[in-house]
C-alpha positions, 0 to 999 in steps of 0.5 A, spaced: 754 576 518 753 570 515 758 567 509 753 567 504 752 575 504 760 576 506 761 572 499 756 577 496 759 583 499 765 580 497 763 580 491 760 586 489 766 588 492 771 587 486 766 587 480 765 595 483 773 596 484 774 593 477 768 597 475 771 603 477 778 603 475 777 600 469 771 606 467 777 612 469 781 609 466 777 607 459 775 615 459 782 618 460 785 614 455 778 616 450 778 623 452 787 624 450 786 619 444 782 625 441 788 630 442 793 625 439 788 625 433 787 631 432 794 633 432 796 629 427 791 633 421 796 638 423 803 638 419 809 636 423 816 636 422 822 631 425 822 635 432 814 633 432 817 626 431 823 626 435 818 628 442 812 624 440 817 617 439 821 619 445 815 621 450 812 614 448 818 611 449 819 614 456 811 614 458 811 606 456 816 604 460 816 609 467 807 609 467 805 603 463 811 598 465 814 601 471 809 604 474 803 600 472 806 592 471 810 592 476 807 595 482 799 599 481 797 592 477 799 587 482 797 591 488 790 593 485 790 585 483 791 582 490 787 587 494 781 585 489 783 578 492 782 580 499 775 584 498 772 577 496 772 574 502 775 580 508 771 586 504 768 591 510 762 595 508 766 601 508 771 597 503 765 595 499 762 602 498 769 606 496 772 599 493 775 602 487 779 607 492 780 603 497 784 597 491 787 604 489 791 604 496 787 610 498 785 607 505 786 602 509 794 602 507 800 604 510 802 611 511 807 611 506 802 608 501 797 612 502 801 618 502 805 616 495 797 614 493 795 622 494 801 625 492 801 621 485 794 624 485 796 630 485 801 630 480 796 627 475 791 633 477 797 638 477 799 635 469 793 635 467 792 643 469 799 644 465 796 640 459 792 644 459 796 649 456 800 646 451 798 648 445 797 643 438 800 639 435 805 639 442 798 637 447 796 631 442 803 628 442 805 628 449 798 626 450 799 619 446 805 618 450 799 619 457 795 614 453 800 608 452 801 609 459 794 607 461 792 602 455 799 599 458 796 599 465 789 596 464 792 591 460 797 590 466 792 590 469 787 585 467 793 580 467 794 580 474 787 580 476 786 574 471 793 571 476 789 573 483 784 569 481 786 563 478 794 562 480 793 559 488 800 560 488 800 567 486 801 572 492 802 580 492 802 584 498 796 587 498 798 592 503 792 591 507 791 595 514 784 594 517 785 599 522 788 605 519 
């Protein structure tokens, strides 16, 4: 394949990833903010506010801070990088996965990757449950998480792609 197509396929590449990651999250956080509106028409006393602003706090910094900026962020960032000049046709089609570490990763990785999965499918069925104002309380603390994530997010793919000096294992197996 000559390098004019592997650049392109590269390219094609990252925009999907990003695409893709972006859209997830965009759509979480439209669906849960919908919620956290809606609870706050109903009246809520001093324990409403003490859960609200101790879930945000908590999901601030264990999903937005710890999970996203220091460890999601920087990996989906630099394995944008490597997409554009080492992207395989599988990598390409399933490039939003495969930055996400679903593939091509080690095990370790691709484990915690499912599992994190899971767990998120698994809130999500509880969520379902909780009743108002409770749902749209905790949810806000879900969508802080997530606007901290795409941010962070942004940030690092901002750095791949300008800083030279910028490295973060990409956590690439090819042969996985």
């Amino acid at each position: 394949m000559n390098s004019a197509t592997s650049f392109i396929k590269g390219y094609i590449a990252v925009i999907w990833a990003i695409f893709g990651l972006f859209v997830l999250l965009i759509f979480a956080s439209w669906r849960l903010s919908a919620y956290t509106i809606e609870s706050f028409t109903m009246p809520l006393d001093w324990l409403h506010w003490l859960v609200f602003i101790g879930w945000a706090i908590f999901m601030a910094l264990s999903e937005g801070y710890q999970g996203f900026q220091l460890k999601f962020s920087p990996r989906f960032a630099a394995r944008c990088k490597y997409l554009l000049s080492n992207a395989t046709w599988l990598q390409t089609f399933l490039a939003p996965l495969f930055c996400m570490a679903y593939f091509h990763a080690p095990k370790k990785r691709v484990i915690a990757t499912f599992a994190l999965t899971i767990m998120i499918i698994a809130f999500i069925f509880v969520f379902r449950f909780v009743p108002q104002p409770w749902k749209g309380l905790l949810d806000f603390g879900v969508v802080l998480g997530l606007i901290w994530g795409l941010f962070s997010t942004i940030y690092y793919l901002i750095k791949a792609f300008t800083d030279e000096n910028f490295y973060w294992d990409d956590e690439v197996l090819t042969s996985a």
